[in-house]
C-alpha positions in Angstrom: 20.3 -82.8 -283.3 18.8 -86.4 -283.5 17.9 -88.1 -286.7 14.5 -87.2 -286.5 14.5 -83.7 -285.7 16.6 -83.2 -288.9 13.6 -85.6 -290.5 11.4 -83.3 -289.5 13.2 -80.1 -289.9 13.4 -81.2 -293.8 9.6 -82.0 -293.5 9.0 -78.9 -292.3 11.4 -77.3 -295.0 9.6 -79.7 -298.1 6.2 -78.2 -297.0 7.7 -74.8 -297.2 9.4 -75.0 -300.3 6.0 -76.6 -301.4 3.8 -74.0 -300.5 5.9 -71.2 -301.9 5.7 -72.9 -305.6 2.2 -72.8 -305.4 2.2 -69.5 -304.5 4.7 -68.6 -307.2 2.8 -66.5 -309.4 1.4 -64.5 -306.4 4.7 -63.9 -305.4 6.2 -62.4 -308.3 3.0 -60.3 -308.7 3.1 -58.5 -306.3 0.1 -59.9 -303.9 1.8 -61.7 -301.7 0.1 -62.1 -298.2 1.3 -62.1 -294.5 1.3 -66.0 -295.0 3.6 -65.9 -298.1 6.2 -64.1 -296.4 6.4 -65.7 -293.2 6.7 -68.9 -295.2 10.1 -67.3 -297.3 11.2 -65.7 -293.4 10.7 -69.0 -292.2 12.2 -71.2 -295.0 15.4 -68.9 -295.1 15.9 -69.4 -291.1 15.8 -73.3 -291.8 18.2 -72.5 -294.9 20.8 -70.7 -293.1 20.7 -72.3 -289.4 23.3 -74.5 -290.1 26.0 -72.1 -291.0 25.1 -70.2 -287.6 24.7 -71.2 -284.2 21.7 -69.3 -283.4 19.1 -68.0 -285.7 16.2 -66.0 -284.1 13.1 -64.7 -286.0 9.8 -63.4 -284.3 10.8 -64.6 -280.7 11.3 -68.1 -282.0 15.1 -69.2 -281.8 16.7 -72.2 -283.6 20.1 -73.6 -281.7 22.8 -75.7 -283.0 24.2 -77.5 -280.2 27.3 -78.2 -281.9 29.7 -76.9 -279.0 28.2 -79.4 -276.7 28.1 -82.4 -279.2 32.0 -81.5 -280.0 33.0 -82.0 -276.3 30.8 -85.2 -276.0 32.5 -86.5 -278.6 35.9 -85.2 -277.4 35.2 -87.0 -274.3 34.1 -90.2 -275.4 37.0 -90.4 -277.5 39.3 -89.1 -274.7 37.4 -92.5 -272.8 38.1 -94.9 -275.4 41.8 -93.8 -275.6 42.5 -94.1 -272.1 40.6 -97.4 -271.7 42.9 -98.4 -274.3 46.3 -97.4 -272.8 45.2 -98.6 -269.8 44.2 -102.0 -271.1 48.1 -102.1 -272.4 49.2 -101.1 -269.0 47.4 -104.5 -267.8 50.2 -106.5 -270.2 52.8 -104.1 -269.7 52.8 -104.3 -265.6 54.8 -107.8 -265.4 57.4 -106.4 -267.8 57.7 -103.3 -266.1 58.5 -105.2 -262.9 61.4 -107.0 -264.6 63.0 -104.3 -265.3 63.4 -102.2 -262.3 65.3 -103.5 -259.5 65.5 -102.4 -255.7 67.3 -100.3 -253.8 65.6 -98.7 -250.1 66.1 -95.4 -249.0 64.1 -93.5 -246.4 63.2 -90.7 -248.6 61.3 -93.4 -250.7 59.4 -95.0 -248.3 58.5 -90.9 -247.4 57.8 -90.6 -251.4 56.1 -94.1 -251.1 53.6 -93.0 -248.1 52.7 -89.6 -250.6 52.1 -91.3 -253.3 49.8 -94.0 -251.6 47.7 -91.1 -249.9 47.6 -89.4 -253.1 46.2 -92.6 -254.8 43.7 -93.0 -252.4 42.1 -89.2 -252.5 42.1 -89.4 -256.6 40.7 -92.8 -256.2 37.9 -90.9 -254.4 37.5 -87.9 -256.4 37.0 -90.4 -259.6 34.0 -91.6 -258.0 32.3 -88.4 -257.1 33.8 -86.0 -260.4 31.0 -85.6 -262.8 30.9 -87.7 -265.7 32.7 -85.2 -267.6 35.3 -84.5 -265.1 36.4 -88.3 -264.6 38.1 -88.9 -267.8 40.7 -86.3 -267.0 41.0 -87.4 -263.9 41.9 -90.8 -264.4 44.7 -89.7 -266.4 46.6 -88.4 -263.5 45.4 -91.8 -261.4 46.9 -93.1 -264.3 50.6 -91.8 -263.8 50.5 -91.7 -260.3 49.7 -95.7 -260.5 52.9 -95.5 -262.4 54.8 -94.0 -260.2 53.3 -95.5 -257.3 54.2 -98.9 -258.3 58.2 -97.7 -259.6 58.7 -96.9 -255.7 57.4 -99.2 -254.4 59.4 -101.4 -256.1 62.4 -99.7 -255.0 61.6 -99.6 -251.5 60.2 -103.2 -251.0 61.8 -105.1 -253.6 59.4 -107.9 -254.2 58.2 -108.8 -250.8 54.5 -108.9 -249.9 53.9 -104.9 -249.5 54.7 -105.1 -252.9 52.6 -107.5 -253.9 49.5 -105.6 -252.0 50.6 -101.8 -254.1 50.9 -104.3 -257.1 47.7 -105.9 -256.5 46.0 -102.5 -256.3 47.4 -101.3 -259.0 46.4 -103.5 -261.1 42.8 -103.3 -260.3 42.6 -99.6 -260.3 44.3 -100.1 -264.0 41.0 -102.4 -264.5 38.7 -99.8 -263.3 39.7 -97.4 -265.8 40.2 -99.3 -268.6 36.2 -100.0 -267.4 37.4 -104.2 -268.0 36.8 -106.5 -265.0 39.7 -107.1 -263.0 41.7 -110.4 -263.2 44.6 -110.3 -260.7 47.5 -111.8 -262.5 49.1 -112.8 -259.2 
């Protein structure tokens, strides 16, 4: 609910409360009309739709949206932390590489060839996935960069094929951390 519908909802819920101490003495008398008590109906759904999600009286129906405001926010958060971690797998890429050293084997360069294809369809699916979808997505592009660039490593060393998976990498690592891509080689 934005800032002004709750302006206006507490508008709505001044007049009420208003009305009703003018009418006070009416009220306690015993000649209150049709008007009085749709006023109190009224006034007591406004009181008590914020402990429930739905309040219904006379065919009109009052909705908190809170399940859908809890996953936007879940979502925006989920964003923000995995623009961070990948903004720290930018810096941690060059370190990464001095750590692991080579050592070629045919079953890597099979592992190598999965990985790369598997790359390329989530690479796709990122860009069509709903807006909602994409965040969780990019976490598994995420690890798969990962483990993309580990066997890569193993299998070419540092030569130029390397350089390309590293090079890709790097900018997919860009594209989710939403940053614009700076090649560092």
């Amino acid at each position: 609910m934005t800032k002004w519908h709750r302006l206006c909802l507490g508008l709505v819920g001044a007049g009420l409360v208003l009305f009703l101490a003018l009418r006070f003495s009416d009220l306690m008398n015993g000649v209150a009309s049709g008007v009085d008590l749709l006023a109190v109906a009224v006034l007591l759904a406004l009181l008590l739709a914020p402990l429930y999600s739905e309040v219904t009286l006379g065919g009109v129906t009052l909705k908190r949206e809170i399940e859908r405001q809890v996953k936007q926010e879940v979502s925006v958060a989920e964003r923000e932390a995995l623009k961070t971690r990948a903004s720290l797998d930018l810096q941690l890429m060059p370190v990464w590489e001095r750590e692991h050293s080579s050592s070629p084997s045919d079953w890597s360069v099979q592992k190598l060839k999965l990985i790369a294809d598997q790359v390329r369809d989530l690479e796709a699916q990122v860009v069509t996935a709903p807006e909602s979808d994409r965040v969780q997505y990019q976490k598994v592009l995420r690890e798969l960069y990962w483990e993309w660039l580990a066997v890569a490593r193993e299998v070419y060393a540092s030569s130029s094929p390397y350089q390309d998976v590293w090079r890709r990498v790097e900018a997919g690592f860009s594209r989710i951390a939403d940053v614009p891509h700076v090649p560092s080689r």
